[in-house]
Structure formats: structure tokens, C-alpha cells
C-alpha positions as CSV (number, residue, x, y, z in Angstrom):
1,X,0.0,0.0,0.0
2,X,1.2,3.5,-0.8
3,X,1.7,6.4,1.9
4,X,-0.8,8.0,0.1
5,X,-3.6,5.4,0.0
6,X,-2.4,4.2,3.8
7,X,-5.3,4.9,6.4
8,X,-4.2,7.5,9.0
9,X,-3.6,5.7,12.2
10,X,-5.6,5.6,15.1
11,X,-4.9,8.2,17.8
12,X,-6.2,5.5,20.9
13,X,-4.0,4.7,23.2
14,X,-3.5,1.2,22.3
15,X,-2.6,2.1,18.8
16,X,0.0,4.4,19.7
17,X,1.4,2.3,22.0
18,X,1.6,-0.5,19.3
19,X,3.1,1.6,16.6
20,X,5.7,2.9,19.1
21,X,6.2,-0.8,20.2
22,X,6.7,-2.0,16.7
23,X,8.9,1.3,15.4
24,X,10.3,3.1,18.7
25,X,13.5,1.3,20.9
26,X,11.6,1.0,24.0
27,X,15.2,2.9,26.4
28,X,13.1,3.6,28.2
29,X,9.1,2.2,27.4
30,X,6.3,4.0,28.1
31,X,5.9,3.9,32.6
32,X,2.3,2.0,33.9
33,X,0.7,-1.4,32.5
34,X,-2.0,1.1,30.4
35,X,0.4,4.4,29.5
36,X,-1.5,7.7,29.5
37,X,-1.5,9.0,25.8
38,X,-0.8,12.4,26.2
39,X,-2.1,15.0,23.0
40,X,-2.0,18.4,24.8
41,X,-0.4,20.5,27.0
42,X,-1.8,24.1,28.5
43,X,0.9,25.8,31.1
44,X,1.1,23.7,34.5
45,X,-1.6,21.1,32.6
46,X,-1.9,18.0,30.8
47,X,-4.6,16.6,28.2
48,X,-5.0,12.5,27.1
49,X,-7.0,12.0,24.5
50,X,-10.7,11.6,26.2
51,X,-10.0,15.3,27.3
52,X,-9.1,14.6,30.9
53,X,-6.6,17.2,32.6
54,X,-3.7,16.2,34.6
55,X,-1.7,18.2,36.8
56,X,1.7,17.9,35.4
57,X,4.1,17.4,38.8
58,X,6.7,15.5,36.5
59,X,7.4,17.9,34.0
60,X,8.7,15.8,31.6
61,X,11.4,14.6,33.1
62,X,12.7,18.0,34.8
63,X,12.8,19.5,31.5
64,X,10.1,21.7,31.3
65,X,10.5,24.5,33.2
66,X,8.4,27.0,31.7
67,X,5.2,25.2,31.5
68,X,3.8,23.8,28.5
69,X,2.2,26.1,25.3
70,X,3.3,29.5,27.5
71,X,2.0,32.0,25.4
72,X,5.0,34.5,25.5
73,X,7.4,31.9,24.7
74,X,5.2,30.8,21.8
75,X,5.2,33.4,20.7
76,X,9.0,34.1,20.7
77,X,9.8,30.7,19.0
78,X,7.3,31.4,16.4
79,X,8.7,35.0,15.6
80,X,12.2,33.5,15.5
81,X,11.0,29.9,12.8
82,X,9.4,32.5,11.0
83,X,12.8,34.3,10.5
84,X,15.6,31.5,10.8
85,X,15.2,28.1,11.7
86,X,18.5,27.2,12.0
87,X,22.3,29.0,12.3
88,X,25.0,26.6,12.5
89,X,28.2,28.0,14.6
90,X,30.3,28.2,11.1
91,X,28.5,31.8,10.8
92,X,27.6,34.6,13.2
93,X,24.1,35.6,14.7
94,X,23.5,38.4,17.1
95,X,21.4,35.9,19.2
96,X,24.2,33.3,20.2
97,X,26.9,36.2,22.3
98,X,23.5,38.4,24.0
99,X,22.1,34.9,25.2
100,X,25.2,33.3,25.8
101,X,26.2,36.8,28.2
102,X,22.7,36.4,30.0
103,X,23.6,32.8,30.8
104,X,27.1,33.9,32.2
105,X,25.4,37.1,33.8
106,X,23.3,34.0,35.8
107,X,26.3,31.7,36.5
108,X,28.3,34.3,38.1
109,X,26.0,33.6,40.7
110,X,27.5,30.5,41.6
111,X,31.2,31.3,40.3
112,X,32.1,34.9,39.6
113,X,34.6,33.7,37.6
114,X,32.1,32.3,35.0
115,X,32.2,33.6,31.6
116,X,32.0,30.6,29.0
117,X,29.2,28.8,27.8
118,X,28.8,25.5,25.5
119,X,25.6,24.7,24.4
120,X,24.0,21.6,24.1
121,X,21.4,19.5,23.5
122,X,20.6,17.4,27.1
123,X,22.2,16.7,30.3
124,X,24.2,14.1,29.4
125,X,26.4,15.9,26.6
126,X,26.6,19.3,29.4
127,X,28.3,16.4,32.0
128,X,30.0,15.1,28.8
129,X,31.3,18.0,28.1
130,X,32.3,19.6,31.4
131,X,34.1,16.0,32.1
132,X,36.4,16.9,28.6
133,X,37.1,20.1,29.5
134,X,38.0,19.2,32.9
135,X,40.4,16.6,31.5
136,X,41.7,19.0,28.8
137,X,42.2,21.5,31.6
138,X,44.4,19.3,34.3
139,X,45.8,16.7,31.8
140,X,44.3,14.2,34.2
141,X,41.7,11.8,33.1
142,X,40.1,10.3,36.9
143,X,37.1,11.2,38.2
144,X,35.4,10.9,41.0
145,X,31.7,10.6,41.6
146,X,29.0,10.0,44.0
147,X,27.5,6.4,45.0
148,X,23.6,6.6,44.0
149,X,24.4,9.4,41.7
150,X,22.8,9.7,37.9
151,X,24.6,11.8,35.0
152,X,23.6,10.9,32.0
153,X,23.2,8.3,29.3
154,X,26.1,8.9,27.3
155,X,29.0,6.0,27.8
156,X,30.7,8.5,30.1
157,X,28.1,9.8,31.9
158,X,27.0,6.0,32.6
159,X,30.5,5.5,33.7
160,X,30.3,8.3,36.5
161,X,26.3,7.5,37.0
162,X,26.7,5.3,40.9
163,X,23.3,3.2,40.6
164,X,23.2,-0.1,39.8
165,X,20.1,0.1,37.3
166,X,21.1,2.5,34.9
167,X,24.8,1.4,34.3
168,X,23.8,-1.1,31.2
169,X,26.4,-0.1,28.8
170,X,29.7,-2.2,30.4
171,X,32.8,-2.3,29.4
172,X,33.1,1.3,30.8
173,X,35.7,4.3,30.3
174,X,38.3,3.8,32.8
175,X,39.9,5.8,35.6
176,X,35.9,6.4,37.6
177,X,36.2,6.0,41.2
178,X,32.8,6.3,43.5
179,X,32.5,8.3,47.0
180,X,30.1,7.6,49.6
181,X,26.8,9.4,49.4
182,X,25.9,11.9,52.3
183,X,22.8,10.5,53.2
184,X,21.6,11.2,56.2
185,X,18.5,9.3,56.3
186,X,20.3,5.5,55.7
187,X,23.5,6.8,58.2
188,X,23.3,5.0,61.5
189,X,24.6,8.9,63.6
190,X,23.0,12.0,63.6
191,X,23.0,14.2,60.3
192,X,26.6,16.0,61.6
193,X,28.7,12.4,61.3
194,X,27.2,11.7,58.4
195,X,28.6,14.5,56.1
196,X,32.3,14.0,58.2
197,X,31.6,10.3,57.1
198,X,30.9,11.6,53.8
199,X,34.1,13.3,53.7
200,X,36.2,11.2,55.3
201,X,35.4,8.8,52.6
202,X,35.9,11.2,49.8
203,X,39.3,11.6,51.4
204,X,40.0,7.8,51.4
205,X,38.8,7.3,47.8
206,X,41.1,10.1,46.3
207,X,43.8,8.2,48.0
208,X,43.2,4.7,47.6
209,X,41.4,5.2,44.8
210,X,43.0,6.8,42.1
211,X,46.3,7.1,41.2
212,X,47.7,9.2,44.1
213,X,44.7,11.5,44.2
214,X,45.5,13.2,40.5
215,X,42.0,13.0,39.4
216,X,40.6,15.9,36.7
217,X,37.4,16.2,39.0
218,X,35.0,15.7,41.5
219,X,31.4,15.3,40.0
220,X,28.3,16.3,42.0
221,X,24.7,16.1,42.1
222,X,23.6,19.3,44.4
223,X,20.6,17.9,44.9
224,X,19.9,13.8,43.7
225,X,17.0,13.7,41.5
226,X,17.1,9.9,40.1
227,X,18.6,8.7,43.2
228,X,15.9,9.8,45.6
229,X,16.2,13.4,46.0
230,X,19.2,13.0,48.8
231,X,20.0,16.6,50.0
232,X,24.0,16.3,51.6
233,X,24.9,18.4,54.9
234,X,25.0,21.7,55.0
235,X,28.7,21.7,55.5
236,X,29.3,18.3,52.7
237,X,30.2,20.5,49.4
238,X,32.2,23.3,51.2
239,X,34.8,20.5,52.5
240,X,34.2,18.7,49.7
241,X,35.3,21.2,47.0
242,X,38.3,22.6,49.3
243,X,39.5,18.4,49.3
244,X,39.2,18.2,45.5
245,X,41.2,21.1,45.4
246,X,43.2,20.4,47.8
247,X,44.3,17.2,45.3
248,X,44.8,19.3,42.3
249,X,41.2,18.4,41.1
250,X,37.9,20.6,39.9
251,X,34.6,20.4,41.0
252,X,31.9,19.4,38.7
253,X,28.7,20.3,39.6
254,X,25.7,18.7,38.2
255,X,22.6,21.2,38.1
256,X,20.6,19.4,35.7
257,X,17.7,18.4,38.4
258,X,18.2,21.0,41.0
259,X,19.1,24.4,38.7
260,X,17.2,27.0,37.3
261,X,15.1,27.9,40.6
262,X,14.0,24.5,41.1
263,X,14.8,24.8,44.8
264,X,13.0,27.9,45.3
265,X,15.3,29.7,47.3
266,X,18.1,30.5,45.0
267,X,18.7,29.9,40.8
268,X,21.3,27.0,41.5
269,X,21.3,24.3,44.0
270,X,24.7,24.4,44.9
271,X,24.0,28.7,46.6
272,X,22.5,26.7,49.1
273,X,26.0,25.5,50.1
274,X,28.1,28.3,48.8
275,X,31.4,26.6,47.5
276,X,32.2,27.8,43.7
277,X,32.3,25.3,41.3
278,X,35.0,25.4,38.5
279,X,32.0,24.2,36.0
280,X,28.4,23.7,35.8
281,X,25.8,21.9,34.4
282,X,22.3,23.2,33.6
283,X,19.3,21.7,33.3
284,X,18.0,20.2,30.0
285,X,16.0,22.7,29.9
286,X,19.1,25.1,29.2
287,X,21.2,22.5,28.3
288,X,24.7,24.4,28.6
289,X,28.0,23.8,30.0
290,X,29.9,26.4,31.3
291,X,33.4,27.1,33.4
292,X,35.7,29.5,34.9
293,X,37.9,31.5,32.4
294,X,41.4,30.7,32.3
């Protein structure tokens, strides 16, 4: 049959679940025994397709930070498509410096010596990326990450990811080394001896760990998203930075759950500790890398 005599497929959830079955590599499938088949999305709400609204507390996945459809910003992106779809980096466009300034304007909050940005498409390549530059910049290629910790899907970002169920893609990159978690909740002492436990460790993995403590950097969730929304000590990322450093290391911090005003208080997570990291990475919903100058 020709595409042009084909009937248009159904729009029932059973159908679209069957074509994505038969067409789509289910990494990951579709969550619940009878997925929800989303059509629309207004602001903070969802639609299926009998018309019932859903409250949308998941926001697809942490990436959708602006609600859906927002008028203004539809606007905006239809303004710009109408214009030019599409600049590659090969040529210049006023938008790419003025945005790229506004996003260093915003990072300064958590380093003041922030100017750069990379842009990306996801989380993953940001952590990607800020793992390459932090290996380009020290000539080191170790790094340390956090048990229970989740960076990405990429092969290195699996690599430095510490759960058991999302690190599928063995034989890894080498030279990964993985710090206990300061979890308060699952430490047998009050909140206090867990972070010194934290550190301790920390200390004891650069060591032991990696070859004499020269490791490129020190990767960290402010905030765990995938791995249970575990919130360190208030006093975990200030010694914790200052060890790194201490070692010749940088200090990666992984923003891609908690930045961007997700914890109400302040535009990154890691404000809420205060130690300046050497690079960050935003959430896919500005899907940027960026670091200290030189």
C-alpha cells in the first residue's frame, strides 16, 4: 500500500502504544501497565486523549520549566522559525553572544569567575562536556563521583552514574572512582557524622582510589534527582570542594535536576551550600556547560 492510499492511524491509546512498540527502541518504554497518551499541554496542565486534565508534577522529566504552550514563549519561538530556523556556529548571529552573556550574567551567581558557555542538546552531553574540559584542563583523566548518583546516558556519563540500574552499557571508560553518598537518612549517627563520614570517605577514595589523588574532577549532584532526592549536609560541598582542590582536582557540579530555581530559594542548587564550582551543568531545559575563564 502507498503512503498516500495508507489509512491515517488511530490516535487510541492502544494504537499508539503498538506503533511505538513495533517502530520506537523501548530505552526507556512507556511507565504504567495502560500508558497515559498524552495529546496536549496548557501551562502547569496535561490533556489525554478523552480530554481529561492532569496536573503535570513530573514535568517531563525535569525539563520543562516554563510550563507547556506558555504563550509569551510561543510566541517568541514562532517570531524567531518564522525568521531563521536554524544558524550553524560556522557563521555569526547576534542571538548566540546576547544569550550566551545572559547565561554567564546567571552563572556568576554561583562562580564569579564564570564567563564561557557550551551549548547543548541534554544533560548528558553538558556532563559530557564539562568531564572533557576538565580533562583537557588538568591533563588528568580520573574522576570521582558520588554512590547513587545519575549523570547521564552517554557511555561517560554512565560510567560516572553510581546506581546499579542505569549502568547497562559495560565495558566502561576507565579511571571512575565512586565516594560515599551523604545521606543522612540511611546513616546510622545524627545528620553532623554523616557528612564528616561523607568526607572522610571522599578523602579515602582520592587516595586509595585513584592514582595518588590526580584526578581531573570531582562530579556532584547538588541535589539527587534519580537517586531519591538525597540533600548532603550543609557543611558536605564546602569540605568537599576545598579536598578536590586540595588534590589538584575541579569540581563538577551537576545542576541538571536542582538548577534553574527548582529549589526555590536561590537559581542553583549548589547557593545553598556556597562553595564555587569550576564548572556547571544546567538543566535540560538550558542545556549548557559552562566554566571558569582561564
Amino acid at each position: 500500500m502507498s503512503p498516500k492510499t495508507a489509512p491515517a492511524p488511530k490516535s487510541s491509546a492502544d494504537a499508539v502504544a503498538a506503533l511505538r512498540a513495533k517502530h520506537v527502541m523501548a530505552l526507556p518504554g512507556p511507565m504504567y501497565a495502560k500508558p497515559i497518551n498524552i495529546v496536549e499541554g496548557k501551562m502547569q496542565f496535561l490533556y489525554d486523549d478523552a480530554g481529561r486534565e492532569y496536573l503535570d508534577g513530573f514535568a517531563g522529566v525535569a525539563t520543562v520549566s516554563i510550563g507547556h504552550s506558555h504563550p509569551h514563549f510561543v510566541a517568541k519561538l514562532k517570531a524567531q522559525i518564522d525568521k531563521l530556523q536554524h544558524n550553524p556556529p560556522l557563521y555569526l548571529h547576534p542571538s548566540v553572544g546576547n544569550f550566551a552573556r545572559r547565561l554567564a550574567t546567571m552563572a556568576k551567581l554561583a562562580n564569579p569567575d564564570m564567563e564561557v558557555c557550551f551549548f547543548t542538546n541534554s544533560g548528558s552531553e553538558a556532563n559530557e562536556t564539562a568531564a572533557f574540559i576538565a580533562k583537557t584542563y588538568t591533563g588528568r583523566h580520573e574522576f570521582v563521583a558520588v554512590q547513587r548518583s545519575y549523570h547521564g546516558r552517554t557511555l561517560l556519563t554512565t560510567a560516572l552514574t553510581g546506581q546499579q540500574n542505569w549502568r547497562n552499557q559495560a565495558p566502561f571508560p576507565s579511571g571512575v572512582s565512586f565516594t560515599p553518598t551523604d545521606y543522612a537518612y540511611r546513616f546510622d549517627g545524627t545528620p553532623e557524622q554523616s557528612t564528616k563520614a561523607a568526607i572522610r570517605g571522599l578523602e579515602q577514595t582520592l587516595k586509595t582510589s585513584s592514582s595518588g589523588g590526580k584526578v581531573a574532577a570531582f562530579i556532584a549532584e547538588t541535589i539527587m534527582g534519580v537517586g531519591g532526592s538525597i540533600t548532603p549536609g550543609k557543611e558536605y560541598f564546602g569540605a568537599a570542594a576545598d579536598l578536590v582542590h586540595k588534590y589538584g582536582g575541579l569540581f563538577i557540579c551537576d545542576e541538571v535536576q536542582a538548577g534553574v530555581g527548582r529549589t526555590g530559594e536561590h537559581y542553583f542548587g549548589i547557593q545553598h551550600w556556597g562553595p564555587s564550582p569550576t564548572s556547571s551543568s544546567w538543566p535540560r531545559a538550558w542545556p549548557t556547560a559552562t566554566r571558569s575563564a582561564p
